[in-house]
Wavefront OBJ file of the C-alpha trace (Angstrom):
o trace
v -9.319 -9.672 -13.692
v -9.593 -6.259 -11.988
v -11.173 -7.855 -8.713
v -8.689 -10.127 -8.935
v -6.172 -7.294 -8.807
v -8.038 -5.048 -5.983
v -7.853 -8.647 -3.879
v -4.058 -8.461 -4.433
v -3.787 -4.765 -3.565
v -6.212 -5.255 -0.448
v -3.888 -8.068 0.982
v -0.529 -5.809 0.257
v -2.424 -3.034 2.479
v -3.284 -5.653 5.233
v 0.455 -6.581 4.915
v 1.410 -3.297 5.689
v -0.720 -2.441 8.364
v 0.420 -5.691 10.066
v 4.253 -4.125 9.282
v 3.343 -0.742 10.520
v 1.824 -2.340 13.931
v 4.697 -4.791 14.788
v 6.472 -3.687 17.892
v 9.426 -5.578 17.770
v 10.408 -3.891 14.605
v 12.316 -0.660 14.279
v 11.096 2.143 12.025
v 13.928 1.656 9.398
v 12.998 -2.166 9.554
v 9.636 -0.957 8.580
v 10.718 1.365 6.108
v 12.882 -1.717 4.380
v 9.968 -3.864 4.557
v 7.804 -1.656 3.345
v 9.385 0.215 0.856
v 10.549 -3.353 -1.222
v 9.471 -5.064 -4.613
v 7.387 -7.440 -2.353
v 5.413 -4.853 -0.980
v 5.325 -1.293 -2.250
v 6.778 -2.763 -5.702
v 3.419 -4.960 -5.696
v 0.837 -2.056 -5.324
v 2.725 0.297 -7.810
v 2.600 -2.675 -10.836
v -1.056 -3.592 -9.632
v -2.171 0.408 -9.531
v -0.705 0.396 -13.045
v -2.791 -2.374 -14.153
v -5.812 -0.890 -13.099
v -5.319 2.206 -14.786
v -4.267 4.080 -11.857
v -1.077 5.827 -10.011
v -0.888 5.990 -6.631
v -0.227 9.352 -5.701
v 1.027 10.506 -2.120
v 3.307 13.165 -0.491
v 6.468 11.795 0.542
v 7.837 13.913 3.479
v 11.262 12.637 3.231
v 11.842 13.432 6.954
v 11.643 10.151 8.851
v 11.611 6.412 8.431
v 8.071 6.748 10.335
v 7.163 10.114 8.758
v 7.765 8.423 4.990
v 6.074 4.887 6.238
v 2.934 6.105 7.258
v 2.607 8.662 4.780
v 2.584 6.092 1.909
v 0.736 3.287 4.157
v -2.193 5.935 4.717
v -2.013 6.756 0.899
v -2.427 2.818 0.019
v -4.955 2.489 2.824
v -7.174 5.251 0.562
v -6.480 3.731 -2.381
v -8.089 0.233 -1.182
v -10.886 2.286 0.245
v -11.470 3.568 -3.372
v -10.953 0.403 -5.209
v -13.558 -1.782 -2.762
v -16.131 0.886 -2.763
v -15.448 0.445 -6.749
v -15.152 -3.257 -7.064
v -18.853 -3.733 -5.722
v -19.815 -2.260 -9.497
v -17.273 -4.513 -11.278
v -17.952 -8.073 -12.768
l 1 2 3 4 5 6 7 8 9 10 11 12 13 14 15 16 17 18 19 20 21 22 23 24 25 26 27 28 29 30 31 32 33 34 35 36 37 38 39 40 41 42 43 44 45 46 47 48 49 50 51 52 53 54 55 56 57 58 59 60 61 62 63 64 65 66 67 68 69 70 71 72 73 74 75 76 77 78 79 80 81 82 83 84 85 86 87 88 89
């Protein structure tokens, strides 16, 4: 079950670094898309079923500022579940 879950969170990451590099879409568009049930929503409930919290600072300053800091915070947290899941059945 929990690989199945760090699958999940890996593809919400690769979602959002797909958001983050679009260039036909405007910060605030990114911020929307990023900051929804679909996405963010999705790696809070699957952090929670794996025990966890995700944890970041939120700057609260920018669309881009607030995007990237909770992108880079998800993009640790994946790092940290794979290098996990290879010890998981």
């Amino acid at each position: 079950m929990k690989l199945v879950l760090i699958a999940d969170f890996r593809h919400q990451v690769i979602r959002a670094n797909t958001i983050v590099e679009a260039d036909d879409l405007t910060w605030e568009e990114k911020y929307d898309l990023i900051f929804s049930d679909e996405l963010s929503g999705k790696c809070f409930d699957i952090a929670k079923k794996l025990d966890d919290k995700i944890d970041y600072y939120d700057p609260d300053t920018t669309y881009e500022k607030d995007v990237m800091a909770f992108v880079e915070a998800i993009r640790d947290y994946d790092t940290k579940y794979q290098r996990l899941s290879k010890y998981m059945e």
